[in-house]
N, C-alpha and C positions, 0 to 999 in steps of 0.2 A: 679066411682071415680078412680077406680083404672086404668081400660083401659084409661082413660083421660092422668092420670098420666105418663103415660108408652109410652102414642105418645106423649104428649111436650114433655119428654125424648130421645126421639128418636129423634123429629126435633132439638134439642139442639145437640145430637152426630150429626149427619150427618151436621149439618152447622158450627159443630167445626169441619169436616172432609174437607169440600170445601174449610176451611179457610186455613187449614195448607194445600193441595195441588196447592192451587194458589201458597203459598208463595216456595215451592219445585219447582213448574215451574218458578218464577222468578228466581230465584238463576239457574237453567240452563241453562235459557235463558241469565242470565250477563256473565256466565261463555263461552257459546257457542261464545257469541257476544266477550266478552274480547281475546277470542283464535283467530277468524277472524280477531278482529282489530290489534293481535301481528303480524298477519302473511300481512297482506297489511302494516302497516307500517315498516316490514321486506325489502318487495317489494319494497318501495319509499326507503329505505335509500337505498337497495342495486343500485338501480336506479339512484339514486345522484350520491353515489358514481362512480359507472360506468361512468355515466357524466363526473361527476368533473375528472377521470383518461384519458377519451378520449380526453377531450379539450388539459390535460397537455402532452398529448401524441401527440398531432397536434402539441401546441406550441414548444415543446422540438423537435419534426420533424423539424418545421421549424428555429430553431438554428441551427441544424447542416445541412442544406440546405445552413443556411447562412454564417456558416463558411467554407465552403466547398467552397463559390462563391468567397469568400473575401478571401480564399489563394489559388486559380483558379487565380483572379486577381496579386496577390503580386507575384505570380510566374513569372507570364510572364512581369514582368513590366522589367526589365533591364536583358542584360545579366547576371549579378552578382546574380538577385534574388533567383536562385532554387537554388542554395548552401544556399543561406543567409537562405531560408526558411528550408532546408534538415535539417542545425544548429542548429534550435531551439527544436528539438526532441521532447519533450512531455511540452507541455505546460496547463495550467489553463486559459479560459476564458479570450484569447489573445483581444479580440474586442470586447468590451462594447458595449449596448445599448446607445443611448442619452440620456446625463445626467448620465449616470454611471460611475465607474471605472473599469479601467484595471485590472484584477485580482481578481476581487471581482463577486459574483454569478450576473447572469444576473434575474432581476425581469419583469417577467411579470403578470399580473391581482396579484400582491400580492402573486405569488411564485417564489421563486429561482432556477435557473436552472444551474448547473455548465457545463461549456462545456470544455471536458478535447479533446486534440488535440494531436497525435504524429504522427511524419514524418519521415520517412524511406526509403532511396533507395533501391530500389529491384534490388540487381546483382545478378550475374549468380553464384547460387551455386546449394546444392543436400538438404540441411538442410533447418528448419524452418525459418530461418534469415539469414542473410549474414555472425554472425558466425561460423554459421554451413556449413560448404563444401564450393567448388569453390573458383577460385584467378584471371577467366578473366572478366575483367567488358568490354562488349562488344556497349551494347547502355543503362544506367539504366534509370528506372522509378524513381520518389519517390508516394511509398503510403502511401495518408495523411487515417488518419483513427480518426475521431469524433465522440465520446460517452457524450451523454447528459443524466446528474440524475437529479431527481428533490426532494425538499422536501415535504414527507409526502409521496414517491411513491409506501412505499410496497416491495410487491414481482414483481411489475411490473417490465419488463427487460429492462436497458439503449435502449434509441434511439440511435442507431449506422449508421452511412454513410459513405462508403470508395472511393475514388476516386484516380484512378494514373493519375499522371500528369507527360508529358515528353518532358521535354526539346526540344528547340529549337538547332537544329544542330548548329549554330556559338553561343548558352551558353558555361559559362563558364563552363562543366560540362566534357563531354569527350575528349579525344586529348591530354591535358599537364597536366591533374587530374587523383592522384590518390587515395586510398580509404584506411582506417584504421578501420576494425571492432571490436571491443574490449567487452569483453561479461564478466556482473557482476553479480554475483548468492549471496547471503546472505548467514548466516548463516548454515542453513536446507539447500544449496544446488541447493534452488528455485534461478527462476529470479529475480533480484532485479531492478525493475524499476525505473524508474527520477533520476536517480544517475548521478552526473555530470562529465564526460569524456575530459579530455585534451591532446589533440595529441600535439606534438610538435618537432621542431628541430630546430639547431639553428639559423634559418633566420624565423620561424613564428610559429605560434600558434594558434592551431583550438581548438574550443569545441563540443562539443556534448551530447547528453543527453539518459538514455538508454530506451529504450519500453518496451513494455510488455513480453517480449520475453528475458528481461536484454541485449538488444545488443543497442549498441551505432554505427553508421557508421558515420564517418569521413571524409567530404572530404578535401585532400591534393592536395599542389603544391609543387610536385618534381622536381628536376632536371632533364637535359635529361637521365642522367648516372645513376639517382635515388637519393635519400638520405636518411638518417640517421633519426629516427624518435623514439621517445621515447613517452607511453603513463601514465599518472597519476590520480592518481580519489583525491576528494578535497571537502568533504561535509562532513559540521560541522557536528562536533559527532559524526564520523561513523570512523570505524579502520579497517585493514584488520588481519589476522590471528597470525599479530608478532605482533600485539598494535599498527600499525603503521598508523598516521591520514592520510596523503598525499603517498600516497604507488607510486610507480614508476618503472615502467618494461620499457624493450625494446622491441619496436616492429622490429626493425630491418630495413633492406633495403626495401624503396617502391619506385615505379618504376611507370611511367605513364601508364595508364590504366588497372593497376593490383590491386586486392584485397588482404590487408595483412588481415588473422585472425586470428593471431597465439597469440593472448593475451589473457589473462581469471585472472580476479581478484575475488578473497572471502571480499566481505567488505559488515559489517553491524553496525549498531546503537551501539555503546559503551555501555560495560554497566558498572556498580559500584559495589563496594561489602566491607561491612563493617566487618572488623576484630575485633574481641574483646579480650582482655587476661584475663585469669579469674582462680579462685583458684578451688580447688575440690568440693566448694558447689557451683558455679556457680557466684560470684561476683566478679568486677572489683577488679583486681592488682591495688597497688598503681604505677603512674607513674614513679617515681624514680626508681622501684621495673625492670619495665620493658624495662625501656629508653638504648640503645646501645644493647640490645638484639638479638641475630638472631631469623628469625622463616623464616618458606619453605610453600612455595606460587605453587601449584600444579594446572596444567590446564588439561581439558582431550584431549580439541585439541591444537594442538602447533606448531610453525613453529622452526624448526632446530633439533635438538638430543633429546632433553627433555623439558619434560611442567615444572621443577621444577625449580624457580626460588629462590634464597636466599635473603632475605631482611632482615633490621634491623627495629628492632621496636623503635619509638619516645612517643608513646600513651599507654593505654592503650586500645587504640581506635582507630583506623586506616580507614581512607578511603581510598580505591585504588579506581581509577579512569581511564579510557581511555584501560580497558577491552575486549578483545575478548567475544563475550557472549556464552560462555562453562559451562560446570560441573568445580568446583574450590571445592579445598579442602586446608586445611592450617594447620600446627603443629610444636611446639614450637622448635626451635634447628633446627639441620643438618639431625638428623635422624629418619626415620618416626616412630611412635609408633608401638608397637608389634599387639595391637590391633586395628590396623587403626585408623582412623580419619574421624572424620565430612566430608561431602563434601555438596553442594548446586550447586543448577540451575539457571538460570536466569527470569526461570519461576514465575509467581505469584506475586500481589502485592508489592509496598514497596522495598526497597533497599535487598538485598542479602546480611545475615548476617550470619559469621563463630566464635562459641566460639574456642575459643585455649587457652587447661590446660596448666599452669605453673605450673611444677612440682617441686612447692616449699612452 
């Protein structure tokens, strides 16, 4: 009875042991198979994806094939054309698809593709652009240069295509033309591109547009003797170093066949900066309290003797507006505090705001 006993005991452990080693091999087999099936559908997306970036990287090629063909043509169509074209300097998606607009991204299979365009005459200098070095323009090129992005593209790098195109000997380009380079850096000092350039004198008036490079070329019709020519930059909300919206320098005598580049403007996007007057615990002044006030208005960069400007207060609240965008500091009266004063950047979020104590 008792050996009986002790083998069904036995076959009872050993078929609860089969039970629980089946159910250990299922679970490593879902877990084996789960890890396989992470790592092939890894493989299909990266596969798509790859796809889907090659196609947009065909079609964004052949955009800028195609804008390359379509100002190949505009160029050569009249004498007048390669100036007309050199003018338009940095352009947005000049030539629609059918059915689209001008200026608006180009859709194909349901993405957008911007096609950004600049054109530049290559003269004779030693620098990267034609503001940099040289004054003979002996035969120029203009090279157009088209960069295609697209949405959702990633780290992938723009489709770019450069192409120079040179004028026809009887164009309007060399013999009684000559050239205005004018070169605009922002803020920091960098180039400031698509900033829009107006040469002028007083019988006409060119425009121009600046590249990547911040240089704008110009071409002009001088006199045989030369003429007088004066340049201005003129886009909303941008100032140059003295607050000033419309800045205007002289370029001086240009002369047919010659390259003036002796022009260089600082102009960048205005910025704002709210004053506040405020007592020892940090709450507005009553208006009355502060109205016909002086306080002093401090820039850290500045054009003429000094950044410190004198103003009268109306508010307790002050917006200045049409800003150099500098370090700015501000303090009640003529004379700066013993212990310094507030200052602020233009950096970060939200308006640029300065408290300034009344010391009353």
């Amino acid at each position: 009875m008792i050996v009986r006993a002790l083998r069904r005991r036995s076959r009872a452990v050993a078929e609860q042991g089969d039970a629980g080693f089946s159910m250990v091999e299922l679970v490593v087999a879902m877990l084996v198979l789960g890890m396989m099936s992470t790592v092939v559908i890894a493989i299909v997306l990266q596969t798509q994806a790859l796809g889907v970036s090659n196609r947009s990287r065909v079609a964004a090629a052949n955009l800028a094939a195609r804008e390359i063909d379509i100002v190949r043509e505009e160029f050569s169509r009249t004498a007048d054309s390669p100036a007309a074209v050199a003018d338009e300097g940095t352009v947005l998606n000049p030539h629609p698809l059918q059915g689209q607009t001008a200026g608006q991204p180009l859709v194909v299979d349901g993405t957008a593709y911007t096609v950004r365009r600049t054109s530049a005459w290559n003269l004779t200098g030693t620098g990267v652009s034609a503001c940099d070095g040289g004054s003979v323009v002996n035969y120029p090129t203009l090279r157009v240069a088209v960069s295609v992005t697209w949405d959702g593209m990633g780290r992938v790098a723009p489709v770019t295509s450069v192409a120079a195109l040179a004028p026809k000997k009887d164009d309007k380009v060399v013999g009684t033309h000559g050239y205005v380079a004018v070169k605009v850096t922002n803020a920091k000092g960098q180039p400031n591109a698509g900033r829009t350039v107006v040469v002028y004198s007083a019988s006409e008036s060119r425009t121009g547009m600046t590249d990547v490079t911040g240089c704008a070329v110009v071409q002009v019709n001088p006199a045989g003797s030369g003429t007088m020519y004066s340049a201005k930059l003129a886009d909303a909300g941008h100032v140059d170093l003295s607050g000033t919206a419309e800045p205007v320098k002289s370029v001086g005598m240009v002369e047919r066949g010659k390259l003036n580049n002796n022009v260089t403007f600082a102009y960048d996007a205005a910025m704002q900066l709210r004053v506040r007057f405020v007592d020892e615990s940090g709450a507005l002044v009553d208006d009355a309290a502060i109205a016909g006030q002086p306080y002093t208005l401090v820039a850290a960069e500045f054009a003429g003797a000094t950044g410190s400007t004198l103003l009268v207060a109306d508010h307790n609240e002050v917006l200045l507006e049409g800003l150099w965008p500098t370090q700015y500091g501000a303090y009640f009266g003529v004379t700066a505090p013993v212990d310094g004063y507030v200052t602020v950047g233009p950096e970060g979020p939200g308006t640029p705001t300065i408290d300034v104590e009344v010391p009353w």
